[in-house]
LUMGUSE-325816 format. One line per field, with one value per residue (C-alpha): x, y, z; residue number from 1. Coordinates in steps of 0.05 Angstrom, whole numbers, plus 5000, padded with zeros to 4 digits. Layout:
N
X [X / ...] $
Y [Y / ...] $
Z [Z / ...] $
resi [NUM / ...] $
END
This chain:
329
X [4695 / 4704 / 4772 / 4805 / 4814 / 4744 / 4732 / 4779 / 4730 / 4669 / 4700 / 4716 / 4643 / 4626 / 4654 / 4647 / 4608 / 4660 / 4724 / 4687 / 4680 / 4756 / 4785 / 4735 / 4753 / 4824 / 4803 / 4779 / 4714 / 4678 / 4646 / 4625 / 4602 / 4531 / 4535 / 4565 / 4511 / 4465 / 4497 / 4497 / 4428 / 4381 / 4386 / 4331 / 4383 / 4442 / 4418 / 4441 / 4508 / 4564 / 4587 / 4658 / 4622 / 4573 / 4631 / 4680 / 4632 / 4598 / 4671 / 4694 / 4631 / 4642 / 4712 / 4698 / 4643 / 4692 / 4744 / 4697 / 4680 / 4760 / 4768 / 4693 / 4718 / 4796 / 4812 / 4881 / 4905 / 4946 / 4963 / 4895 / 4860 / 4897 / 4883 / 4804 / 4804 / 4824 / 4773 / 4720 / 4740 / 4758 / 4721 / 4657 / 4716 / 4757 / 4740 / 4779 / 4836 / 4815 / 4849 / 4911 / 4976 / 4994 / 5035 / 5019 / 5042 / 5015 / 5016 / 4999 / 4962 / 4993 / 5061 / 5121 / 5135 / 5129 / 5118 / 5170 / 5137 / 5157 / 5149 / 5088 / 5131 / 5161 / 5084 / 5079 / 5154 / 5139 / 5066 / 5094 / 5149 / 5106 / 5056 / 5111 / 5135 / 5112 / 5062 / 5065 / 5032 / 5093 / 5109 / 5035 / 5032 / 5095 / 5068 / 5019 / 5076 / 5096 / 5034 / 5017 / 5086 / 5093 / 5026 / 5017 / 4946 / 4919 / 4867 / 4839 / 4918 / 4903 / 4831 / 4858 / 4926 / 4873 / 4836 / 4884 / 4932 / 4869 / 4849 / 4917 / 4927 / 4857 / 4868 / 4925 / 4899 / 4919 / 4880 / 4865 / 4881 / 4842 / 4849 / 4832 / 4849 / 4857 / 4900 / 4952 / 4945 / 4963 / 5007 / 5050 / 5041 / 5061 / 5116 / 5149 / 5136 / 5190 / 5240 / 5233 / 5280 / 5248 / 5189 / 5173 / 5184 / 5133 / 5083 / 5083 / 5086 / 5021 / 4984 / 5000 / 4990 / 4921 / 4900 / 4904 / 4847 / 4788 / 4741 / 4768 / 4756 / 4767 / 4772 / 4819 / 4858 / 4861 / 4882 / 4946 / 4965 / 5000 / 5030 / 5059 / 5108 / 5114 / 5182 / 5189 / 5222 / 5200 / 5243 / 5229 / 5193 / 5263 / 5278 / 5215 / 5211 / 5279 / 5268 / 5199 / 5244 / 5290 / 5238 / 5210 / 5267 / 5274 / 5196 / 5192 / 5151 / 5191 / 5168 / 5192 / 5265 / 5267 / 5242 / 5302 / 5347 / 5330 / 5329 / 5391 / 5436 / 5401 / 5419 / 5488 / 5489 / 5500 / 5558 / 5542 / 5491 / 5493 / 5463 / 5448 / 5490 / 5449 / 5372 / 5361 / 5294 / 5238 / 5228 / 5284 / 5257 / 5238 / 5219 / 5214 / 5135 / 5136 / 5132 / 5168 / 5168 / 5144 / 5118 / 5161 / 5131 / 5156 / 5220 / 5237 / 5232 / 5262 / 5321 / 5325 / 5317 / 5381 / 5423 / 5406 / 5426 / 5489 / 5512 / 5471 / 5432 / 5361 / 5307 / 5286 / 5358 / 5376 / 5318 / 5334 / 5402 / 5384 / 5339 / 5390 / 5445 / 5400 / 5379 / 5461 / 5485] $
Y [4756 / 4778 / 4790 / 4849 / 4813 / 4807 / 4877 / 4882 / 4854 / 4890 / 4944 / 4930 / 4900 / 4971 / 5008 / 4963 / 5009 / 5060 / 5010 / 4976 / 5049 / 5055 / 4997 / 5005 / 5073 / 5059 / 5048 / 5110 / 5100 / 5164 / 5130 / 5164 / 5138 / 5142 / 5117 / 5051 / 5046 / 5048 / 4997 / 4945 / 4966 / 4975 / 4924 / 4961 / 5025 / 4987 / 5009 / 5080 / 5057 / 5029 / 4956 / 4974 / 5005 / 4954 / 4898 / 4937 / 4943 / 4879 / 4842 / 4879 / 4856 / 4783 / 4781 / 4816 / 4769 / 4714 / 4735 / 4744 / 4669 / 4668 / 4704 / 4685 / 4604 / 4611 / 4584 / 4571 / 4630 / 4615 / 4624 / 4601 / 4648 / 4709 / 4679 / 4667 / 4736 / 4758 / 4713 / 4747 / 4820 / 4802 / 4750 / 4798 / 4825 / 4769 / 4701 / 4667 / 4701 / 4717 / 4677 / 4654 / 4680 / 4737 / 4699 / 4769 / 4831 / 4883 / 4963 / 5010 / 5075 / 5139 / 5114 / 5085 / 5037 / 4960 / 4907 / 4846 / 4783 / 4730 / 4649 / 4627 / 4606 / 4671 / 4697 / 4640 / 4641 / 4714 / 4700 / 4640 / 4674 / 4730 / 4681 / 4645 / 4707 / 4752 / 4795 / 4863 / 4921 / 4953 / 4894 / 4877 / 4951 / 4924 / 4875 / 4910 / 4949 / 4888 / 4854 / 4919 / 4933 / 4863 / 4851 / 4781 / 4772 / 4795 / 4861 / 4873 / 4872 / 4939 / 4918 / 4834 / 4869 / 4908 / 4852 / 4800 / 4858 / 4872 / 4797 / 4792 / 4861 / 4836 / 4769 / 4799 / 4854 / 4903 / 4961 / 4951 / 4999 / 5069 / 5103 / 5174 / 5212 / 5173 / 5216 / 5220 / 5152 / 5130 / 5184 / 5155 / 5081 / 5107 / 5133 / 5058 / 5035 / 5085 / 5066 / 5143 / 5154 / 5138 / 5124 / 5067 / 5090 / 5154 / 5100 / 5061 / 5122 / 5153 / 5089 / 5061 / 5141 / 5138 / 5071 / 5099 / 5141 / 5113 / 5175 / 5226 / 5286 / 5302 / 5366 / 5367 / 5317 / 5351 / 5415 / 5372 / 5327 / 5393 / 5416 / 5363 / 5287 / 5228 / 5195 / 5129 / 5072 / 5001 / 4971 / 4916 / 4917 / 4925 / 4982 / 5018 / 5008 / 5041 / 5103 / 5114 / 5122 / 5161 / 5205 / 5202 / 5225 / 5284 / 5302 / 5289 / 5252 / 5198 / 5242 / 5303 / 5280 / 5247 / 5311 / 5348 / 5303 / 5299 / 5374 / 5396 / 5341 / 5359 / 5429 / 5416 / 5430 / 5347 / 5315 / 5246 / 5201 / 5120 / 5064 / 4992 / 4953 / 4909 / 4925 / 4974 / 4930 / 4927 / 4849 / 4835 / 4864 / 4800 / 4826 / 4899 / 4925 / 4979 / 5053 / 5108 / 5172 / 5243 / 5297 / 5352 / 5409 / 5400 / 5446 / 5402 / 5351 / 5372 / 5392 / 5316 / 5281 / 5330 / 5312 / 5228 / 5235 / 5271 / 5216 / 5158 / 5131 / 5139 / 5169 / 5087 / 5079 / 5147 / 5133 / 5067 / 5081 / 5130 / 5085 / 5032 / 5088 / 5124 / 5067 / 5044 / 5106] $
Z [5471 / 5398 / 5375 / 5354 / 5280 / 5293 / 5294 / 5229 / 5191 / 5220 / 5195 / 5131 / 5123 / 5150 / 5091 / 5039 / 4982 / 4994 / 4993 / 4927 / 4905 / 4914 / 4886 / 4821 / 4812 / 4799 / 4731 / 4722 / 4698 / 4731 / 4784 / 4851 / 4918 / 4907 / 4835 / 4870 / 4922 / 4860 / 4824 / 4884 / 4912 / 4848 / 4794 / 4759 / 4751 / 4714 / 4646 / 4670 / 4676 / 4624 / 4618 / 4644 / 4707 / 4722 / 4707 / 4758 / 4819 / 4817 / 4803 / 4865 / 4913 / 4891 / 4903 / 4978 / 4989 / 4971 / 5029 / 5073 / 5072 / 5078 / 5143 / 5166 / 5164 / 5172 / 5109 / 5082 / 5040 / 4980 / 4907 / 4886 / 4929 / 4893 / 4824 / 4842 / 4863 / 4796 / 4764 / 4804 / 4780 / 4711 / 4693 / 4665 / 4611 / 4591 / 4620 / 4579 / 4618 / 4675 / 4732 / 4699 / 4701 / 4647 / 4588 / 4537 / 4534 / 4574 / 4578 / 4635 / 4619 / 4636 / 4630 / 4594 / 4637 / 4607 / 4652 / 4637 / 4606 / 4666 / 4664 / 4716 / 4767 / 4773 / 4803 / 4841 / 4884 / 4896 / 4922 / 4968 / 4989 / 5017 / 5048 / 5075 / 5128 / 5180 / 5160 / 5176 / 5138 / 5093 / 5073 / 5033 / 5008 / 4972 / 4952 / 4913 / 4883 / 4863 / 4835 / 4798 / 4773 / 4746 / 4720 / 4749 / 4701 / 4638 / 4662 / 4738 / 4767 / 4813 / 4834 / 4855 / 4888 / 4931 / 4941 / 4960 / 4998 / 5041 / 5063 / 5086 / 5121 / 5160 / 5168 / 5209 / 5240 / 5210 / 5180 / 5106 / 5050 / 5038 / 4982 / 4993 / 4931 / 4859 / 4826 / 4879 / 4893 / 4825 / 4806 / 4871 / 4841 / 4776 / 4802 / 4832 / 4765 / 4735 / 4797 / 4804 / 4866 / 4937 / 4895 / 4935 / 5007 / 4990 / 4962 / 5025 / 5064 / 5047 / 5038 / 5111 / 5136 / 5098 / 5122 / 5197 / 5188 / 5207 / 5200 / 5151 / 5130 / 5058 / 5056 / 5110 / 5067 / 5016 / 5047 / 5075 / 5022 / 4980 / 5053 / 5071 / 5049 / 5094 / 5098 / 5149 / 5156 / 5192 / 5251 / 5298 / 5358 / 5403 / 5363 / 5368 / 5446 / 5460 / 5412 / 5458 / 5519 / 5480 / 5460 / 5531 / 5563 / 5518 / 5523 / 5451 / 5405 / 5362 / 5300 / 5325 / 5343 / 5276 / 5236 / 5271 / 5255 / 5191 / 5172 / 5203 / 5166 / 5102 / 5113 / 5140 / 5210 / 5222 / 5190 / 5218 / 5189 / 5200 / 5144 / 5148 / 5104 / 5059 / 5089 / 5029 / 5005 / 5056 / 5027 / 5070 / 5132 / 5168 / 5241 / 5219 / 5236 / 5271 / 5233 / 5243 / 5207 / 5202 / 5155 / 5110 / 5081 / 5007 / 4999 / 5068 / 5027 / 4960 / 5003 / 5035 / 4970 / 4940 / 5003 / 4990 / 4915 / 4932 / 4987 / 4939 / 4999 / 5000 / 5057 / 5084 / 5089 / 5118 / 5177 / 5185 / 5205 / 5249 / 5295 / 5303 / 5322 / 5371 / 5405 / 5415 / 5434] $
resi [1 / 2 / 3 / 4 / 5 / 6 / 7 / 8 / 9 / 10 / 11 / 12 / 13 / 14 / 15 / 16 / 17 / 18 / 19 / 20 / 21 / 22 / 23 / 24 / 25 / 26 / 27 / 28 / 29 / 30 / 31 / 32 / 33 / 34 / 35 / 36 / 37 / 38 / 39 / 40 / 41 / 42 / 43 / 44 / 45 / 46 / 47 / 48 / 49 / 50 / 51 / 52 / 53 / 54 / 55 / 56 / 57 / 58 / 59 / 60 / 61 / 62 / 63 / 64 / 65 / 66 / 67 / 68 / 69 / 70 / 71 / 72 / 73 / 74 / 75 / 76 / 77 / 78 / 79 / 80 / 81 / 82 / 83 / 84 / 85 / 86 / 87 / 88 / 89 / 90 / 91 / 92 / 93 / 94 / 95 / 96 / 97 / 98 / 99 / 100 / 101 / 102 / 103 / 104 / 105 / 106 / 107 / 108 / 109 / 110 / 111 / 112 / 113 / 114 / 115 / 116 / 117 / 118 / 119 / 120 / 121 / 122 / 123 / 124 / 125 / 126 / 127 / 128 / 129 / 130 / 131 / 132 / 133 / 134 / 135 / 136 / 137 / 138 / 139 / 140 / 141 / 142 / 143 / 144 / 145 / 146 / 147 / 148 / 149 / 150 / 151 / 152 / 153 / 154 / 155 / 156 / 157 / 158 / 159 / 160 / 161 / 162 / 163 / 164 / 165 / 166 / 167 / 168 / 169 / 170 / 171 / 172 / 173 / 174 / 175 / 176 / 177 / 178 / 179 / 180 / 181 / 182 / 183 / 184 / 185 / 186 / 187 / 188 / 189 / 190 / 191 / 192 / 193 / 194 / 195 / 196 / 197 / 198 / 199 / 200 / 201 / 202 / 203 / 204 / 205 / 206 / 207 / 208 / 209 / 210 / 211 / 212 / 213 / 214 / 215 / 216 / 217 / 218 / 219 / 220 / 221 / 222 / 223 / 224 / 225 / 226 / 227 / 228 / 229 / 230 / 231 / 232 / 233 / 234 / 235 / 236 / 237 / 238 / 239 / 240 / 241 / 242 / 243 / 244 / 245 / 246 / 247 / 248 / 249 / 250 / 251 / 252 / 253 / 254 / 255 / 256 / 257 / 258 / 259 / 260 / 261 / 262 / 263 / 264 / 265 / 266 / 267 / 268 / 269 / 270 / 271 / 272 / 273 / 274 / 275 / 276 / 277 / 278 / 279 / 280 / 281 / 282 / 283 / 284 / 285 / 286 / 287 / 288 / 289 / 290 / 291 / 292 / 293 / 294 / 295 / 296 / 297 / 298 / 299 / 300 / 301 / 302 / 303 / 304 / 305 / 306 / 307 / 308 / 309 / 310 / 311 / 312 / 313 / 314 / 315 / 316 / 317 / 318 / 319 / 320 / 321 / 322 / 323 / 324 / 325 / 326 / 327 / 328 / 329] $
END
């Protein structure tokens, strides 16, 4: 009987050009689905294509082929997997850095953010300490905050965090990473790099919202995406149970309660609201994998954001306390 990690994997096999397509196009090098496919399928067309292009998409298949022998034979994932990952994408560009840990300085287009300059073991307690706890699917997408923020190597840091985020989400059966419109996408990560406020929680928001789509319709996406903000927060499995029979017993989705909540303290008609002291960084979360949330339309959500500043909490915390206080009262 094939298992439902199994199946993971089928998929991702399943949608390779267009998740190579994804992860390529993060550089921005005008590439479309079908110019992909063309790469990968017809060596005979690569002289219609630049050196950055071809380097991108054939980096990408290597370093998919190369988990799939990871999660085909159950091998041991760890530090060395992430940094032969990045020699895989980057190697084409710079092999003479590709693979090691980034000891230069390094800037990120489209932003004024500059990544700190950190010693090699710095990369390497963050990777282990990740690979050393539950995995649950937040908790990577932060992680590829963090590899991206930080600029573990030298070039290739978005395409190897996609990578390496992926064979984990997988290996754990969880549903990898979609990226469904580039310019939101990385105006979102852009955004975590300048520690703008709840920067972060709308990151992991949309990416784990995106990921559940396993057909999508991009028109339909793209008629939401200006409609509507996800806000959520992660609690453990206890947690999540109890708010179901809450919402049961009030005929209500666990969305819908929330959204009430939510929109009547912001506009004053609740006085109350409950935090938890010292969970304000979803690295901490230990046991927390389950997601709760819903959508705003945008003044919604301009009016939550100016309620957080004024009381200095923010939205994950805000949620978060709510769940643990409906589920005691």
């Amino acid at each position: 009987m094939k298992s439902n990690k199994y199946s993971k994997l089928i998929e991702l096999k399943k949608h390779l050009i267009n998740v190579i397509y994804e992860g390529s196009e993060l550089e921005g090098l005008g590439l479309t689905y079908a110019k992909t496919s063309e790469i990968l399928n017809n060596p005979y067309a690569k002289d219609r294509f630049t050196f950055n292009q071809i380097s991108a998409v054939i980096g990408m298949k290597k370093a998919y082929d190369y988990i799939f022998e990871i999660l085909e034979n159950h091998e041991v994932i760890s530090i060395d997997t992430l940094k032969r990952i990045n020699y895989l994408i980057d190697s084409y560009e710079e092999p003479e850095l590709a693979g090691k840990w980034r000891t230069r300085d390094n800037s990120i287009g489209g932003t004024y953010y500059i990544p700190p300059k950190l010693q090699p073991k710095k990369y390497e307690l963050i990777v282990n300490e990740i690979l050393s706890r539950q995995i649950y699917s937040s908790l990577i997408v932060k992680l590829y905050i963090t590899i991206t923020s930080l600029q573990f190597f030298a070039d290739g840091n978005k395409r190897t965090a996609l990578v390496f985020c992926n064979l984990l989400l997988v290996k754990n059966d969880l549903d990898f990473i979609k990226i469904l419109d580039h310019h939101l996408f990385k105006r979102l990560l852009v955004n975590c790099y300048e520690a703008r406020d709840g920067a972060e929680e709308k990151f992991i928001s949309y990416v784990l919202q995106t990921a559940k789509f396993k057909q999508v319709v991009q028109n339909n996406i793209n008629k939401n995406k200006s409609k509507f903000i996800s806000v959520g927060s992660n609690v453990g499995d206890k947690i999540f149970n109890n708010l179901q029979l809450v919402a049961q017993s009030e005929n209500l989705s666990i969305g819908r309660i929330l959204k009430k909540y939510l929109l009547e303290l912001s506009s004053g008609y609740v006085k109350n609201y409950h935090l938890v002291k010292n969970e304000t960084s979803i690295l901490e979360e230990h046991n927390s994998n389950k997601w709760i949330g819903c959508r705003l339309k945008q003044d919604e959500y301009n009016r939550l954001i100016k309620f957080c500043k004024s009381k200095n909490v923010t939205v994950y915390e805000l949620i978060k306390g709510w769940a643990l206080n409906m589920v005691s009262i």
